[in-house]
C-alpha positions as CSV (number, residue, x, y, z in Angstrom):
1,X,19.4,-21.1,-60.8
2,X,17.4,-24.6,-60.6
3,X,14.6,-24.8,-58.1
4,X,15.1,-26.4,-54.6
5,X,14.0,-29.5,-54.5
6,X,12.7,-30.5,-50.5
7,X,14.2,-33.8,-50.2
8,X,17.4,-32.8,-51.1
9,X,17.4,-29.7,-49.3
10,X,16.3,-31.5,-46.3
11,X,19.1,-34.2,-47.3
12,X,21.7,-30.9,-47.5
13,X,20.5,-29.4,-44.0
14,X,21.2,-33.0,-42.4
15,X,24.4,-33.2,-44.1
16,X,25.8,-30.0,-42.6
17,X,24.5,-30.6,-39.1
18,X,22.1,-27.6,-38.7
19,X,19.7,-29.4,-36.9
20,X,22.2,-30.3,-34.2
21,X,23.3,-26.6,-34.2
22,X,19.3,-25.5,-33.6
23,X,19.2,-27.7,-30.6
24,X,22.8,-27.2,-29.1
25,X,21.8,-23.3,-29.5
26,X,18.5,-23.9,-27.8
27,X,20.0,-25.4,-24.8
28,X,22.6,-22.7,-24.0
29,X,19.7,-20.1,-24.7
30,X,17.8,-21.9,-22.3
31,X,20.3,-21.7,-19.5
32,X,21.5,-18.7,-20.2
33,X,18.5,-17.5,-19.6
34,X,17.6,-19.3,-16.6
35,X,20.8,-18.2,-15.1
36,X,20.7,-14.3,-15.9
37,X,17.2,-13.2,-13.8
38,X,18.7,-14.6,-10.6
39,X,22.1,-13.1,-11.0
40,X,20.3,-9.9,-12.0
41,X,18.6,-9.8,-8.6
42,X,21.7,-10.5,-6.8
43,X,24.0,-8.1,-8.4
44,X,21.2,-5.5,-8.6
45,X,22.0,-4.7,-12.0
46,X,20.2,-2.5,-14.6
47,X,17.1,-3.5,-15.9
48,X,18.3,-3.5,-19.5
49,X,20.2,-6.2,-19.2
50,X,17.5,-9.0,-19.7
51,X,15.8,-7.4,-23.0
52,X,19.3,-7.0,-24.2
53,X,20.3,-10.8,-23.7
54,X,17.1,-11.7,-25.3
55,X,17.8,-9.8,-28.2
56,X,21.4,-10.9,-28.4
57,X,19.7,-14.4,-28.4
58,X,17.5,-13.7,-31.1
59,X,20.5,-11.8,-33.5
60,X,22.7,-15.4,-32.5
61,X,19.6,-17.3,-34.3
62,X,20.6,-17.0,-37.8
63,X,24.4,-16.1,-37.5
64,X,24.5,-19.8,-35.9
65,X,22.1,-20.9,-38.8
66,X,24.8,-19.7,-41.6
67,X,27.7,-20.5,-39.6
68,X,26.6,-24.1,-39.1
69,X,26.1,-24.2,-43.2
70,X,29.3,-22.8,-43.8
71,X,31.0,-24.4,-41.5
72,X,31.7,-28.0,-40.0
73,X,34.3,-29.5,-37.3
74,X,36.1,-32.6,-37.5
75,X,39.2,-33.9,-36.0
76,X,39.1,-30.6,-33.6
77,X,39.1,-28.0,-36.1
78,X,36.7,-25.9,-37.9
79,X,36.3,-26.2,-42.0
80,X,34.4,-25.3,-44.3
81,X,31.6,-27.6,-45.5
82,X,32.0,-28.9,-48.8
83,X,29.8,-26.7,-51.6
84,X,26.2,-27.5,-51.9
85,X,24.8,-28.4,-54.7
86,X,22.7,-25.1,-54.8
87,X,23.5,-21.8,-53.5
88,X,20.1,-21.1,-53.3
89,X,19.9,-23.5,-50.4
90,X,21.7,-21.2,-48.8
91,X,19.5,-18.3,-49.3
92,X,16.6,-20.1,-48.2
93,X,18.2,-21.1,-45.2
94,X,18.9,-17.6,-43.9
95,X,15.1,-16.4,-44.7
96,X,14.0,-19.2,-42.7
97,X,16.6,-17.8,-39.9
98,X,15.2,-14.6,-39.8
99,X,12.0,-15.3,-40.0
100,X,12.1,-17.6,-36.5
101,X,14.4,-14.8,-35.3
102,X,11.6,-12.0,-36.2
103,X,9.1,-12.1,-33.6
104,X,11.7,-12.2,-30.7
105,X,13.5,-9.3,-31.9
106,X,10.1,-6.8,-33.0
107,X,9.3,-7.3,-29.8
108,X,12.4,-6.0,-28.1
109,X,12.7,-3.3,-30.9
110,X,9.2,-2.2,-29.8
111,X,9.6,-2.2,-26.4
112,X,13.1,0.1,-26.5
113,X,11.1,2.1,-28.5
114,X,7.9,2.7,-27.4
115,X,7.2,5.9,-25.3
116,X,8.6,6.1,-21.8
117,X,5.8,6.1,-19.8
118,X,4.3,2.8,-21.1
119,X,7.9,1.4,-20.5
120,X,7.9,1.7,-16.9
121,X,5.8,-0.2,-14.7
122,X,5.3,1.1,-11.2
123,X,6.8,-1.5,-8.3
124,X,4.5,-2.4,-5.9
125,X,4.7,-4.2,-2.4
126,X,2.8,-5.1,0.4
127,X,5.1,-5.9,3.5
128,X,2.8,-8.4,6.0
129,X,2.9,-8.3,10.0
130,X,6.3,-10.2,11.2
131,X,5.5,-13.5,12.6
132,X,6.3,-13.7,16.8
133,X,8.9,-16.5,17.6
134,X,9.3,-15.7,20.5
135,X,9.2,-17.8,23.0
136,X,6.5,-16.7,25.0
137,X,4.4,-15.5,22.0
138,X,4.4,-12.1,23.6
139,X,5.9,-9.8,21.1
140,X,2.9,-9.0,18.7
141,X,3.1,-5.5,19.7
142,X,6.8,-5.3,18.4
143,X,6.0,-7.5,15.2
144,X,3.7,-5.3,13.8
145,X,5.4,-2.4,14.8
146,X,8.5,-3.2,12.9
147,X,6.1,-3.8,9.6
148,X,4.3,-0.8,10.1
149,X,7.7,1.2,10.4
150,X,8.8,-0.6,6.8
151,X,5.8,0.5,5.6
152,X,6.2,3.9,6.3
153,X,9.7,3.9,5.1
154,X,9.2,2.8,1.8
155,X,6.1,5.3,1.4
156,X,8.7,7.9,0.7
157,X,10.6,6.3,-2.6
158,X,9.0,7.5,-5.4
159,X,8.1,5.7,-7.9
160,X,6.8,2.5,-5.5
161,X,3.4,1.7,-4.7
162,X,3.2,0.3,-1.1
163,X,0.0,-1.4,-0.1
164,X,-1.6,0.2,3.0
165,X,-1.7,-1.6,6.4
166,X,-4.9,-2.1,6.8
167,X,-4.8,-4.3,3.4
168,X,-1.5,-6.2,4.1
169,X,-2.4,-6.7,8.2
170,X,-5.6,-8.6,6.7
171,X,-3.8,-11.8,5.7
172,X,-2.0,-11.3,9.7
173,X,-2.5,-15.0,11.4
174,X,-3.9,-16.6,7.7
175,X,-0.7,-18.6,5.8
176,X,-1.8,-18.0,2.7
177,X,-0.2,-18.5,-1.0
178,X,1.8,-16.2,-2.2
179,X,0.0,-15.8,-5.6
180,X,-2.9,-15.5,-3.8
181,X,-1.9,-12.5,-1.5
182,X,-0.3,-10.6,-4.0
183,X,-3.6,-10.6,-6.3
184,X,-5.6,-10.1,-3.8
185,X,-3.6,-6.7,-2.6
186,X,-2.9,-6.0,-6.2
187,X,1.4,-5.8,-5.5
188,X,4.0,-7.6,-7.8
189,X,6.1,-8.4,-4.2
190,X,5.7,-9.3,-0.5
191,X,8.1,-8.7,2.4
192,X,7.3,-11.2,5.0
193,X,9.3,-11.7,7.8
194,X,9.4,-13.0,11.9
195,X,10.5,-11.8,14.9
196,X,12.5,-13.2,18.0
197,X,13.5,-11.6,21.0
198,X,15.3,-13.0,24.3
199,X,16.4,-11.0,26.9
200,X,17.6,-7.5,25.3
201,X,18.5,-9.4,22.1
202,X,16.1,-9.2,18.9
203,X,16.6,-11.3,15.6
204,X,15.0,-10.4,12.7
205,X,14.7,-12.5,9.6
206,X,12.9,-10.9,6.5
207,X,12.5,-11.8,2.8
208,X,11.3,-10.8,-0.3
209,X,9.6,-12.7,-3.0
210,X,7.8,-12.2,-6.1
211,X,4.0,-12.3,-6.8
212,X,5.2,-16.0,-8.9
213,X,7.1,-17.3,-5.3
214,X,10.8,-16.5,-6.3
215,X,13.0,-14.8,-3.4
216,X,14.7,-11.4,-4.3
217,X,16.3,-11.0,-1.4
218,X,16.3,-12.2,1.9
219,X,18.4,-12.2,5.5
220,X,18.7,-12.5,9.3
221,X,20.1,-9.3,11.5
222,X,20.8,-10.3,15.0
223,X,21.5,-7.2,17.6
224,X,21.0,-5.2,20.3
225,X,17.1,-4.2,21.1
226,X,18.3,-0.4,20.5
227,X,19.2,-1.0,16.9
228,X,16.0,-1.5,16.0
229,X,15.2,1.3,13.9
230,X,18.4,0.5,12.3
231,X,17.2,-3.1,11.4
232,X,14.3,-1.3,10.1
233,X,16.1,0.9,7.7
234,X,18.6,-2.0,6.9
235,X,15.8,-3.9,5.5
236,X,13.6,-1.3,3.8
237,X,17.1,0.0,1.9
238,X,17.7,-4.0,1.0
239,X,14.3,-3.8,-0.8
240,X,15.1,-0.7,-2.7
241,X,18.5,-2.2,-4.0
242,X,16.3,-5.8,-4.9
243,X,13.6,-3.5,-6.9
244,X,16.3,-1.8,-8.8
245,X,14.7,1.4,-7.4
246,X,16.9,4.6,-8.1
247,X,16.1,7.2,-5.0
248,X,17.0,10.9,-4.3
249,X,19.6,11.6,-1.8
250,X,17.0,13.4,-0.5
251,X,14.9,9.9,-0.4
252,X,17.7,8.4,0.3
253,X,18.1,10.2,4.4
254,X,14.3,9.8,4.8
255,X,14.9,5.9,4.8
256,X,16.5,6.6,7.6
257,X,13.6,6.8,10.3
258,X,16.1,8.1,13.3
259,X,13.6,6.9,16.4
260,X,15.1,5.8,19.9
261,X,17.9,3.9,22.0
262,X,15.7,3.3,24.3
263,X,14.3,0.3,24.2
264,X,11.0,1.1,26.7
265,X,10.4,4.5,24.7
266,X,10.2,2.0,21.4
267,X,8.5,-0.2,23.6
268,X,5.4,2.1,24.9
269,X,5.5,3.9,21.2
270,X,4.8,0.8,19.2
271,X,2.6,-0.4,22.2
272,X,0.7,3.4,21.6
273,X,0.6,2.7,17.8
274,X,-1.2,-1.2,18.2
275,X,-3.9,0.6,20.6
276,X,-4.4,4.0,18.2
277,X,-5.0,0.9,14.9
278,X,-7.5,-0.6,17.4
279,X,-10.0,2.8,17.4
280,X,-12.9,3.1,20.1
281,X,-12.2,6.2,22.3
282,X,-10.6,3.5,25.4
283,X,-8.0,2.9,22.9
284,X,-6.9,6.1,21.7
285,X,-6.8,7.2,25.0
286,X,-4.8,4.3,25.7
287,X,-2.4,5.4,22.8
288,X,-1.9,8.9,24.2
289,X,-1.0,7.6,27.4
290,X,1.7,4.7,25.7
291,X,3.1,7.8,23.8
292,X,3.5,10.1,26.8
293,X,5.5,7.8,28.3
294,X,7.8,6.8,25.9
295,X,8.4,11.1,25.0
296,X,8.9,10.9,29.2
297,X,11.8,8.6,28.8
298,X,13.0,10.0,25.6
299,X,11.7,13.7,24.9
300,X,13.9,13.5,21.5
301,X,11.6,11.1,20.0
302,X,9.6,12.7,17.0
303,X,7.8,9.8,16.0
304,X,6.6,9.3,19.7
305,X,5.5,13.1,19.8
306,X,3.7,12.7,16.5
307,X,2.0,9.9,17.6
308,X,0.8,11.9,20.3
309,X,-0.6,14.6,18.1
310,X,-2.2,12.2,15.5
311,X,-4.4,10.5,18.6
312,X,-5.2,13.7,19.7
313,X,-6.5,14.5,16.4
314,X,-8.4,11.4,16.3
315,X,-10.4,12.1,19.3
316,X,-11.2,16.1,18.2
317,X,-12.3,14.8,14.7
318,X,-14.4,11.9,16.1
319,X,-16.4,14.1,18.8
320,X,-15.0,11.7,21.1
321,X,-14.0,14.2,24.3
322,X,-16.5,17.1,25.4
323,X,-16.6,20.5,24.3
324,X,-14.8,22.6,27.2
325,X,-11.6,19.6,26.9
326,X,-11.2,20.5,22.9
327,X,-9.5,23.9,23.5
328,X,-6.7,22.0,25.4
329,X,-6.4,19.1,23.3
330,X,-5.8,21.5,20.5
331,X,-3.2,23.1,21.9
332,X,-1.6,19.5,23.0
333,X,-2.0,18.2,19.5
334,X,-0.3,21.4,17.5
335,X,2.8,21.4,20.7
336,X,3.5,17.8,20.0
337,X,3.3,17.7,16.6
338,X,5.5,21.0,16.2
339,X,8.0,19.9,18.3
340,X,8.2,16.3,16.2
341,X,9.1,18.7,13.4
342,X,11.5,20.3,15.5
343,X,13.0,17.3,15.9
344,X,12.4,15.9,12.1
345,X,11.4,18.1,9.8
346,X,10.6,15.2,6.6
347,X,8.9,13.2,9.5
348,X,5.7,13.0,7.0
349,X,2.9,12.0,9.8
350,X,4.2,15.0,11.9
351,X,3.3,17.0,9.0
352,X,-0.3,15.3,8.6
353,X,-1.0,16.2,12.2
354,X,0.2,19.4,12.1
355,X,-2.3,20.1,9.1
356,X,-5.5,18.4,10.8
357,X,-4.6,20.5,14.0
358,X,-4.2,23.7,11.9
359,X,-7.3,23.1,10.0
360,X,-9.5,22.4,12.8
361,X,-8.0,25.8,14.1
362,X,-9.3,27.3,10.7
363,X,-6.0,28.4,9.7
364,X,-6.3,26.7,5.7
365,X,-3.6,28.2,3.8
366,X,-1.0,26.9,6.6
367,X,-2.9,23.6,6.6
368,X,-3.0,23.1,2.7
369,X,0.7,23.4,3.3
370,X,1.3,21.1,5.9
371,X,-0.8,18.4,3.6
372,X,1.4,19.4,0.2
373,X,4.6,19.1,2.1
374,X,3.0,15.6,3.7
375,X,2.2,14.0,0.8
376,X,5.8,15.3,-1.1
377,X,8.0,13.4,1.1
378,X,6.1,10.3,1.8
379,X,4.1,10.5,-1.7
380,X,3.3,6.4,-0.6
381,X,1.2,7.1,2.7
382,X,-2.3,6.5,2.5
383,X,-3.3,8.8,5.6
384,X,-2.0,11.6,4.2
385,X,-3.9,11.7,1.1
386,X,-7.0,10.4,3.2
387,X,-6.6,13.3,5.5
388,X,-5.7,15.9,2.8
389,X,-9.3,15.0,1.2
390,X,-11.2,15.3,3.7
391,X,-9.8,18.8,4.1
392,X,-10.3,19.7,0.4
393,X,-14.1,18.9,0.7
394,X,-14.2,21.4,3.8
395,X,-12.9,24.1,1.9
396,X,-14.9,23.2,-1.0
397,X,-12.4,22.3,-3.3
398,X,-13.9,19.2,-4.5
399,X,-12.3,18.3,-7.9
400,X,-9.0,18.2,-5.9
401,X,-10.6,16.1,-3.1
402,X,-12.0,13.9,-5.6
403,X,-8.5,13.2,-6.8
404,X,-7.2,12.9,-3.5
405,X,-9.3,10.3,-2.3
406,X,-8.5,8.2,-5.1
407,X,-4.9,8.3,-4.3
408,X,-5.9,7.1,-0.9
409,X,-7.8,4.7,-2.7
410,X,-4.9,3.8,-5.3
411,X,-2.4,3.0,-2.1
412,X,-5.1,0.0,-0.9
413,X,-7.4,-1.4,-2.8
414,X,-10.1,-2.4,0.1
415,X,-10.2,1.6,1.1
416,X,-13.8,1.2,1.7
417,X,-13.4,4.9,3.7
418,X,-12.1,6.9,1.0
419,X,-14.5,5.5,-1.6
420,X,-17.5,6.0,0.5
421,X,-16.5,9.6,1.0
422,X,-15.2,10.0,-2.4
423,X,-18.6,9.7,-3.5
424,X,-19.6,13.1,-1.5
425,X,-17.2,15.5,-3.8
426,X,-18.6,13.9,-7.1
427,X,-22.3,14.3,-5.5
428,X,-21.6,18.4,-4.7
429,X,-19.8,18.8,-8.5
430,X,-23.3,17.2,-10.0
431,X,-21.7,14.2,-11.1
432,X,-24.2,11.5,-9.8
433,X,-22.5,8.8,-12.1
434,X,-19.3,8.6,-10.7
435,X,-20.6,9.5,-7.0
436,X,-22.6,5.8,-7.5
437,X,-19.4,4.4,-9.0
438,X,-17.7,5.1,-5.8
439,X,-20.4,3.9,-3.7
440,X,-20.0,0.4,-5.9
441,X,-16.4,0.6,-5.5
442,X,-16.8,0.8,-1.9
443,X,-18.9,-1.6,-1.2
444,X,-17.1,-4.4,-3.2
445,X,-14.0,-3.4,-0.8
446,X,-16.0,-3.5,2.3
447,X,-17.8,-7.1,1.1
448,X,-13.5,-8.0,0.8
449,X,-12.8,-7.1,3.9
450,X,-15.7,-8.6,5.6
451,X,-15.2,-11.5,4.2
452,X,-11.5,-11.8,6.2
453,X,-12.9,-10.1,9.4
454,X,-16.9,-10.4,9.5
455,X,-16.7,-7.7,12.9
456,X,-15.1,-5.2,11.4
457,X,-17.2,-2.3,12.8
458,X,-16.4,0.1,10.7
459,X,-16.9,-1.6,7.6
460,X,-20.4,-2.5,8.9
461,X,-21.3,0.7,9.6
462,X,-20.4,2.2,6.5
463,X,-21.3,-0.2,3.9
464,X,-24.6,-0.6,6.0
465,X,-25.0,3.4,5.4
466,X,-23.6,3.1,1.4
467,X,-26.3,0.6,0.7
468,X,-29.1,2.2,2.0
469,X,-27.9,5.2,0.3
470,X,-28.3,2.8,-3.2
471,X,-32.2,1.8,-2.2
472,X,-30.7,-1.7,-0.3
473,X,-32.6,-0.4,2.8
474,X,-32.9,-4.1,4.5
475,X,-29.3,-5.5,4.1
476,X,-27.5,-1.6,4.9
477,X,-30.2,-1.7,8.2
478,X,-29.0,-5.4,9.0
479,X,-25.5,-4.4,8.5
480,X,-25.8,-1.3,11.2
481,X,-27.5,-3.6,13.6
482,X,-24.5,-5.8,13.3
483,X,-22.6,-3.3,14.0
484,X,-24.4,-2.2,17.2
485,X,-24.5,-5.3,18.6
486,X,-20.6,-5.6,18.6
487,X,-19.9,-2.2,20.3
488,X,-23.4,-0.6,21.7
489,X,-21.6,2.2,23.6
490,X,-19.6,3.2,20.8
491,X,-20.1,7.1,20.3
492,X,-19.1,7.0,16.6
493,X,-20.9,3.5,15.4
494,X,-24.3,5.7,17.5
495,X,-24.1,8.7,15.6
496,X,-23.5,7.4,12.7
497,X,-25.9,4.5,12.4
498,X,-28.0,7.9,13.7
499,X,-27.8,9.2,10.8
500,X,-28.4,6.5,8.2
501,X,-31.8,5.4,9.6
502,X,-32.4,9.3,9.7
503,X,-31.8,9.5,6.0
504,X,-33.8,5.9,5.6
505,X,-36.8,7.1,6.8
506,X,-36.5,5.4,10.2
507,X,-37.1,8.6,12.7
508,X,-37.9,6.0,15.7
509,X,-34.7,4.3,15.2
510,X,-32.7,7.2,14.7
511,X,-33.7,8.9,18.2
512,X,-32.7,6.0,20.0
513,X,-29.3,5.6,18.4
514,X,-29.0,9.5,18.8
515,X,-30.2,9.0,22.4
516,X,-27.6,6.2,23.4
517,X,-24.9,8.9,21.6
518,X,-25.3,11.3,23.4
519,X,-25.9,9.0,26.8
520,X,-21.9,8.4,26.5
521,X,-20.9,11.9,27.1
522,X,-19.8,12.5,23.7
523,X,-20.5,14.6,20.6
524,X,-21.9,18.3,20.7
525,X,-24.4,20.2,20.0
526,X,-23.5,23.0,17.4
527,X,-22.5,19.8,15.3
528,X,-25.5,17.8,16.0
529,X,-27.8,20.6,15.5
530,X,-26.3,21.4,11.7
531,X,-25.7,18.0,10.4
532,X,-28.0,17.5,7.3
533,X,-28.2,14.3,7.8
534,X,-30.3,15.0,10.9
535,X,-32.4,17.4,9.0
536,X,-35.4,15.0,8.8
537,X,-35.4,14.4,12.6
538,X,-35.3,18.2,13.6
539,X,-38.7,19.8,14.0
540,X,-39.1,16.3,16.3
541,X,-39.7,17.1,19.8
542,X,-37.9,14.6,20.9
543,X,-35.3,15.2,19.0
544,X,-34.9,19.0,20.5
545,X,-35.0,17.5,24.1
546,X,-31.9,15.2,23.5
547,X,-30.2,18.1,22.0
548,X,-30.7,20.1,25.3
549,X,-29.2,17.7,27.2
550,X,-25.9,18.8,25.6
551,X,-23.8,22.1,26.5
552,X,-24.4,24.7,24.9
């Protein structure tokens, strides 16, 4: 067989119209695969089916190559193009095929075949406070309540990662890009919607789009203010079915977040939640009082009665009501969040509160339980990992609080709290490298979020205490100051800027923090007296006279 020669070969391939047949093929490829992702989305079908059209694409390569060789149409039928003058041109031909082809089909080949594990990427979401367009602008309450309420629903599917609120609420009031918030939370999606409500009527628009801007799914539900916790599970199930996310049956009914018809028990519970976000003991006890009353006008309503325990819990952990009201509030906290199981039994935060109550009560192995069965159903919420590790490190158990602090941290990536403290299980297992890394970690997320909100007090406080922990005595002092000056009667930002200029060297500074503390009425005194990181202030005489102003 005679050698190819390239101008006739090129001559041949012109003759039999292979070029046209490369760029006719290339167009419908083109489209066809512009079409198929949207329709994908919309019919909610399988995620195979776009690695399989792309590998049909690549298999048509060639077969379109040698047909358009062997074949030619004129006068509206197909023949067979007269013989070339080498077969070899042929053979070439196909090689050449199958070598373009090549790349497109390894790379499907490898990823049907490559384990399972690396196959499947988790989904991830952030859903961002609903915009108020209402007409008196009046309705914030209810906006971030019905977010919040998304949130929690979509914590329970397995297999999707939902950013925390505090992350998401960050971007609340600041349009942003949508490339922009979705890298910065660290999601492939956003749910963004808006509120409107007029006399007993609410409309709720909501979409979905993808970290590179393309809608998923989006639509308007116009109803009755009762069925709002069935707008709520009408929308979280709509995200599901966009993802392509298979759930449980079991999954499935805890989508369904059964609350209230009564719209001033929704009302005063979502009012409760926007006060218990806020912190500072005069809104937690402003929470309590939102949830009482909407259990008063609906005593059926779990979520309301969990609320109730979870502020409860707030104010027992914090020192933040006196010694001789704890024994009550107790009590108050394990009720309410007993009978919100009573009432739900996969409501997850009933579960979280029932294990803070239980372990504040000393009773572990029922509390450990409470925290497992927490973090099965809703295996998405950050505060019951967060609270499950801080009850871990009480019991000493610190390889599995270690873990469980960075699942709190995995669920939002500015969790300054949970990296600070995950820093103190590494520290007691002897691992000083990792207990800095945390301390790093945390500090970058606190520098994030005080780049958005520069009061955040919280963040202040406890970045202020992180860095003087890392020798950056100066910038964690000016960061505590900061923070005093924003709330100076605050028990908690006392205490604990207390103890960081204890533990800085700063004994003056730390007796008139621990001085002001104690001035509110809070905290006491078996705590104060044992917290090591008091231990430097202790043999002061000072310090043992503001200590007995507190009961024994």
């Amino acid at each position: 067989m005679r050698p190819v020669n390239s101008a006739s070969w090129l001559e041949e391939v012109k003759r039999r119209r292979v070029f046209r047949a490369i760029v006719a093929y290339g167009v419908v490829a083109f489209a066809v695969l512009q079409i198929i992702e949207p329709v994908m989305h919309g019919l909610s079908l399988p995620d195979w089916i776009l690695p399989a059209t792309l590998a049909a694409l690549g298999i048509g390569f060639p077969v379109t190559l040698v047909l358009a060789w062997a074949l030619d149409l004129r006068g509206g039928r197909i023949e067979r193009t007269a013989p070339a003058p080498s077969g070899r041109m042929l053979l070439v031909l196909v090689v050449i095929g199958l070598a373009l082809a090549a790349p497109g089909l390894g790379w499907y080949l490898w990823k049907t075949h490559r384990p399972a594990a690396a196959r499947t990427e988790l989904k991830s979401i952030a859903v961002l406070p609903f915009a108020d367009l209402s007409p008196a602008k009046d309705q914030d309450w209810m906006c971030d309540g019905i977010a919040e309420e998304i949130i929690d629903a979509l914590c329970t599917v397995t297999g999707l990662r939902v950013a925390a609120r505090s992350s998401s609420f960050q971007f609340k009031g600041k349009p942003a890009d949508v490339r922009v918030m979705t890298r910065a939370l660290g999601v492939s999606t956003l749910l963004e919607g808006s509120v409107r409500k007029a006399e007993n009527r609410l409309r709720v628009s909501a979409r979905l789009v993808s970290s590179e801007g393309y809608e998923l799914w989006s639509d308007r539900f116009d109803r009755a203010e009762a069925d709002a916790f069935a707008i709520q599970e009408e929308i979280a199930r709509a995200v599901v079915a966009a993802l392509r996310l298979r759930v449980s049956s079991d999954e499935s009914d805890r989508l369904r977040r059964s609350g209230t018809a009564n719209p001033q028990a929704y009302e005063m519970y979502l009012r409760g939640r926007q006060h218990f976000r806020s912190l500072g003991m005069e809104n937690v006890e402003l929470a309590r009082q939102m949830f009482k009353r909407a259990i008063a006008l609906d005593p059926a309503f779990a979520q309301a009665r969990a609320g109730l325990a979870e502020a409860d819990i707030n104010l027992l952990q914090w020192l933040l009501v006196a010694k001789d009201e704890q024994p009550a509030l107790r009590a108050e906290a394990l009720g309410a969040s007993e009978e919100a199981l009573r009432l739900n039994s996969e409501l997850a935060e009933a579960h979280v509160a029932r294990a803070n109550v239980l372990a504040l009560l000393g009773r572990t192995a029922e509390a450990d339980e409470s925290f497992r069965r927490a973090t099965a159903l809703a295996p998405g919420l950050r505060d019951a990992w967060y609270s499950y590790a801080r009850f871990l490190f009480s019991v000493q158990r610190y390889a599995e609080s270690a873990h469980a602090y960075e699942e709190s941290a995995r669920r939002n990536p500015d969790d300054y709290d949970a990296l600070l403290l995950l820093a103190m299980p590494y520290q007691r297992m002897g691992d000083d490298a990792k207990a800095q890394t945390a301390q790093k970690r945390a500090l970058e997320a606190a520098d994030r979020v005080l780049r958005n909100d520069p009061d955040d007090v919280r963040a202040l406080y406890l970045s202020g205490a992180a860095l003087i922990s890392l020798g950056e005595r100066q910038k964690g002092t000016d960061r505590l100051e900061q923070a005093i000056a924003i709330r100076p009667n605050d028990f908690a930002v006392l205490y604990n800027a207390a103890c960081s200029f204890a533990i800085a060297g700063n004994a003056k500074r730390a007796l008139d923090m621990l001085d002001r503390a104690v001035g509110t009425g809070r905290g006491f005194r078996a705590w104060i007296e044992n917290d090591p990181d008091l231990d430097s202030l202790r043999k002061l005489p000072r310090f043992q006279q503001i200590v007995a102003r507190l009961p024994p």
